[in-house]
C-alpha positions as CSV (number, residue, x, y, z in Angstrom):
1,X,0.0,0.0,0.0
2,X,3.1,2.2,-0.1
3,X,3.2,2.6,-3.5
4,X,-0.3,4.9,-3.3
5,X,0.4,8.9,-3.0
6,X,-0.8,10.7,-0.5
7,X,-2.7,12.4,-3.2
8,X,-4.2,8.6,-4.6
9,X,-5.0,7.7,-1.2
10,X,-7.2,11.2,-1.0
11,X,-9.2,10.4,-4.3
12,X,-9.6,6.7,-3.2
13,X,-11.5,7.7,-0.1
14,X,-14.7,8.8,-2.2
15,X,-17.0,6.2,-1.9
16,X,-17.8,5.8,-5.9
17,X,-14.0,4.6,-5.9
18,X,-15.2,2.0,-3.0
19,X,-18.5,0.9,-4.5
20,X,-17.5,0.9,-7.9
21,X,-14.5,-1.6,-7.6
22,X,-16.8,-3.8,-5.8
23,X,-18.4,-4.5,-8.9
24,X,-15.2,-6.0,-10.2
25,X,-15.9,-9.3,-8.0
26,X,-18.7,-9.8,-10.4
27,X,-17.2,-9.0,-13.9
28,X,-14.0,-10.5,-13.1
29,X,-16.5,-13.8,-12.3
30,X,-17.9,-13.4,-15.8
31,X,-14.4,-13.2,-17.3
32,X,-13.4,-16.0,-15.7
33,X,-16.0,-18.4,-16.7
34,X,-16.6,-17.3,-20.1
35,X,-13.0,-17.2,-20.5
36,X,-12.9,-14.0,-22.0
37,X,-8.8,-12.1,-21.5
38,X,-10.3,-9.2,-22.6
39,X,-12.9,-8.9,-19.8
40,X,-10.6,-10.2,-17.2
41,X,-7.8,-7.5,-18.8
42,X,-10.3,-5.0,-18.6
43,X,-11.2,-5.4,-14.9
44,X,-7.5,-5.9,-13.9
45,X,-7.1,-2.1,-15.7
46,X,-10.8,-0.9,-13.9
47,X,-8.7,-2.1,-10.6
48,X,-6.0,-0.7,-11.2
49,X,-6.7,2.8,-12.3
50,X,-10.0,2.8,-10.3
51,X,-8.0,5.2,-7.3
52,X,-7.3,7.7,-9.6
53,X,-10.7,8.3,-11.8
54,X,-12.8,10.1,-8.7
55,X,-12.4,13.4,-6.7
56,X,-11.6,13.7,-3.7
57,X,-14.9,13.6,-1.7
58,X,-16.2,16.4,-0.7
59,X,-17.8,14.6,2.7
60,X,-16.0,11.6,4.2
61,X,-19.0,10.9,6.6
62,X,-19.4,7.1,5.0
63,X,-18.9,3.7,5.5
64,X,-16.8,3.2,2.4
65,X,-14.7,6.6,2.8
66,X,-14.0,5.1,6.6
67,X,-12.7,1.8,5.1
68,X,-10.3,3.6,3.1
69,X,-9.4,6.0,5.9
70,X,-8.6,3.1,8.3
71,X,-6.9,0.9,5.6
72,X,-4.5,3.5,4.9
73,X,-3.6,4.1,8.7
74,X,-3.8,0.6,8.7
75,X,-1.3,0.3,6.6
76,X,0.5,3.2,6.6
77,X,4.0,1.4,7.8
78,X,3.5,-1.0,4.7
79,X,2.0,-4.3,5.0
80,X,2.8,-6.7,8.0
81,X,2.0,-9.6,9.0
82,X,0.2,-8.9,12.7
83,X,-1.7,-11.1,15.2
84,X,-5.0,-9.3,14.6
85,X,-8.3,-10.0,13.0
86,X,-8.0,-7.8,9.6
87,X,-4.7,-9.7,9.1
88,X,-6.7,-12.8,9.2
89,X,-9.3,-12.0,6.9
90,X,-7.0,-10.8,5.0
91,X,-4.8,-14.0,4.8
92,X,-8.1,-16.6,5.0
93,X,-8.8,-14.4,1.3
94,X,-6.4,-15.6,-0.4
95,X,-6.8,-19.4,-0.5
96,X,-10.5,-18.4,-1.1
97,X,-10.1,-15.9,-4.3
98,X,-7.7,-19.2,-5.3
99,X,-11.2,-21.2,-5.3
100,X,-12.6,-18.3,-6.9
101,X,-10.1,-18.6,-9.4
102,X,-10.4,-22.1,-10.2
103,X,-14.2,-22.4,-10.4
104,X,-15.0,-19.6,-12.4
105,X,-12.1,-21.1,-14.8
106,X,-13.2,-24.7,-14.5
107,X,-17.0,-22.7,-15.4
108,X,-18.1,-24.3,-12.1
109,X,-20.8,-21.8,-11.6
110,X,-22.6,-22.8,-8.1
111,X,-19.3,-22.9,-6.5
112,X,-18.2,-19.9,-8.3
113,X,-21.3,-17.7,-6.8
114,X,-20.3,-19.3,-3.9
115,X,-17.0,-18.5,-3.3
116,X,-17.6,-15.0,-4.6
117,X,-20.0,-14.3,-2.0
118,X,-17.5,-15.5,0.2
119,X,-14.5,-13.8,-0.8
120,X,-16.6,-10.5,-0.7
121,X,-17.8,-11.5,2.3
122,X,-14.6,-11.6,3.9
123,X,-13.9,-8.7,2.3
124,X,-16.7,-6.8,3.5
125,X,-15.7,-7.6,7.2
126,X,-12.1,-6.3,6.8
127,X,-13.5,-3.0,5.5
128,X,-16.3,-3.2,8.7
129,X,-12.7,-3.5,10.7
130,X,-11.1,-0.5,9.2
131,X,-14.4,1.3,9.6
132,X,-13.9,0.6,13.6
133,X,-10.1,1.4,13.1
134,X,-10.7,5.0,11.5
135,X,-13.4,5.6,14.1
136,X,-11.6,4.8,17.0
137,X,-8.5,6.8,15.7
138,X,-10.8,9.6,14.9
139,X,-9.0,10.0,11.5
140,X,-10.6,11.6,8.9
């Protein structure tokens, strides 16, 4: 996370930058199954260049805005490993965007919902805890 400006990080926190990349989990899903590189290529670049595209918000005062706010503070020394819960989630993710992976490829598409909802899930409940972190800290 040390490779996003100060500046990035600022833009990232509107919540359109937020919402809007969660609807990669579901177009990344399509690329996957259908096999399609261009899809998936696309929603690599959408991921990619997505903390860039928005202003900054005007009002912070929102869940997904807090999520950013704590995951930056969060991660502000770069990424370690720590004995905490967002460290889990964030480690029990992997292995389960692996399934992800594999079912969408292998066009598996019960377990691909599946393991979608419970990659974003997952996800969901780090961003809860870096909601709790930024409100706690009072950052803004």
């Amino acid at each position: 996370m040390a490779i996003l400006s100060d500046k990035v990080w600022d833009r990232h926190t509107n919540p359109w930058s937020g919402w809007s990349r969660v609807l990669s989990m579901p177009m990344l899903a399509v690329g996957l199954y259908l096999h399609s590189y261009w899809i998936i290529g696309i929603t690599l670049v959408w991921l990619v260049v997505n903390p860039v595209l928005f202003p900054r918000p005007k009002n912070v005062d929102n869940w997904m805005s807090k999520g950013v706010i704590g995951e930056r503070f969060y991660f502000k020394d770069g990424k370690k490993l720590r004995r905490d819960l967002p460290t889990l989630l964030n480690l029990a993710n992997i292995p389960l965007f692996g399934l992800f992976i594999y079912f969408g490829w292998q066009q598996e598409l019960i377990p691909l919902v599946l393991s979608s909802l419970l990659v974003m899930v997952v996800k969901f409940w780090f961003i809860d805890r870096m909601v709790r972190l930024a409100e706690a800290s009072n950052l803004r």
